[in-house]
Every structure is written in C-alpha cells, then in structure tokens.
C-alpha positions in Angstrom: -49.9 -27.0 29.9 -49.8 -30.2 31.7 -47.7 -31.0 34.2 -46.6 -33.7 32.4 -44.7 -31.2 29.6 -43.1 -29.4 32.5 -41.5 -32.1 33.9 -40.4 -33.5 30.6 -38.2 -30.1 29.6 -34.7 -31.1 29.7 -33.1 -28.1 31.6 -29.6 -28.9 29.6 -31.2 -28.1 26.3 -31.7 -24.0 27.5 -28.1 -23.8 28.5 -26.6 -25.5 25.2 -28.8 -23.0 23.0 -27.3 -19.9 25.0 -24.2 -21.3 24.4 -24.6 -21.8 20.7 -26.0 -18.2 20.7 -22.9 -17.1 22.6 -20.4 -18.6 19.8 -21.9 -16.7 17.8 -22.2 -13.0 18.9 -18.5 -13.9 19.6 -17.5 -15.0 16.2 -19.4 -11.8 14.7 -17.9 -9.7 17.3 -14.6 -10.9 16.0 -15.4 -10.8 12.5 -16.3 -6.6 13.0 -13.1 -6.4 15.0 -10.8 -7.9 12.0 -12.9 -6.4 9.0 -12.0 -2.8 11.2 -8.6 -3.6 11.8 -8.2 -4.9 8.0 -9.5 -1.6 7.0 -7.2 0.4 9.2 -4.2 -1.3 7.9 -5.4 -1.1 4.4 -5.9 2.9 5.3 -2.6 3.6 6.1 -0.9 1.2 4.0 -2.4 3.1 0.8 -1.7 6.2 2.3 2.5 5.1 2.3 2.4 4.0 -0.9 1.4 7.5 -2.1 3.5 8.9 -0.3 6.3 6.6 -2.2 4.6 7.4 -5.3 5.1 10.7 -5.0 8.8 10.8 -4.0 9.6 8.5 -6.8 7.9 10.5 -9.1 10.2 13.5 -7.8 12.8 11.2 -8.2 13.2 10.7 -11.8 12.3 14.2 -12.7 15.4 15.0 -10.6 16.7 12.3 -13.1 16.0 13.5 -15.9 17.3 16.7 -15.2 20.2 15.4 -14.3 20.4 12.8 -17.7 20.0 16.3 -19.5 22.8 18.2 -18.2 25.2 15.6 -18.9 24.0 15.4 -22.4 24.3 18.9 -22.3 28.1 18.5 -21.2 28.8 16.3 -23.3 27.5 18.5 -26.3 29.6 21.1 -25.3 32.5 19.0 -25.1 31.9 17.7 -28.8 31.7 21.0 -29.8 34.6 21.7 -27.5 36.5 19.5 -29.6 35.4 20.3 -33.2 36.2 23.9 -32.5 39.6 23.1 -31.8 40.1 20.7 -34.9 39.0 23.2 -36.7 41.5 25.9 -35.6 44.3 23.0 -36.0 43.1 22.6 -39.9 42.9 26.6 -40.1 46.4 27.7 -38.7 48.0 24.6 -40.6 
C-alpha cells in the first residue's frame, strides 16, 4: 500500500459503519426481547382462557341440571293437579 491510500482513509467512515452495525444488534436484540415477551403473554393468556373454558363448561352442566329439575317440578305439579281433578270428577 502506498502512503498515498493511507492518508486518503477518512477516519469518520469506520465509526459511522460501527454505528450502523450497532443499530442493528440493537433492533434484533429488541426484536428477540418482544417476540419472547409476545410469547409469554400469549402462554398465559391461553392458559386463562382454558381455565374459563372449563368453568363455563361446568357451568351449564350445573344448568342443565338445574333446567331439569324444574321441568321435573313442574311435571309433578301437572300431575299434582290432574290427580286432584280427577278425585273432584270421581267423588262428584
């Protein structure tokens, strides 16, 4: 080399390319950071919504039981009923 390319090297230009390389393994960095913490809040955010699956699902069997024992009362009552017209027809 002569001295002549040496001397001729801007010493800016090294510093600005570290710099651009800099921005960059800081933007990745924060790109990992945010696609972890995305996936951490997407972890436990399915995880709830099991959960709330799950107790709804006990939910409205607990519902239906409960829709079949008032049909049930209700049965009984109608039958309740009809007895008793019956014994009013019968001891007329």
């Amino acid at each position: 080399m002569s001295d002549y390319e040496i001397s001729n090297v801007d010493p800016n230009q090294e510093l600005a390319e570290q710099g651009s390389d800099n921005f960059w393994l800081i933007a990745a960095i924060g790109l990992g950071l945010t696609t972890i913490g995305i996936g951490i809040k997407d972890f436990f955010t399915s995880r709830k919504l099991k959960q709330e699956r799950e107790k709804n699902k006990l939910y409205q069997e607990v519902l239906k039981k409960h829709q079949a024992q008032i049909n049930e009362l209700k049965n009984e009552k109608e039958r309740r009923e009809y007895r008793d017209r019956l014994w009013a027809e019968n001891s007329n």
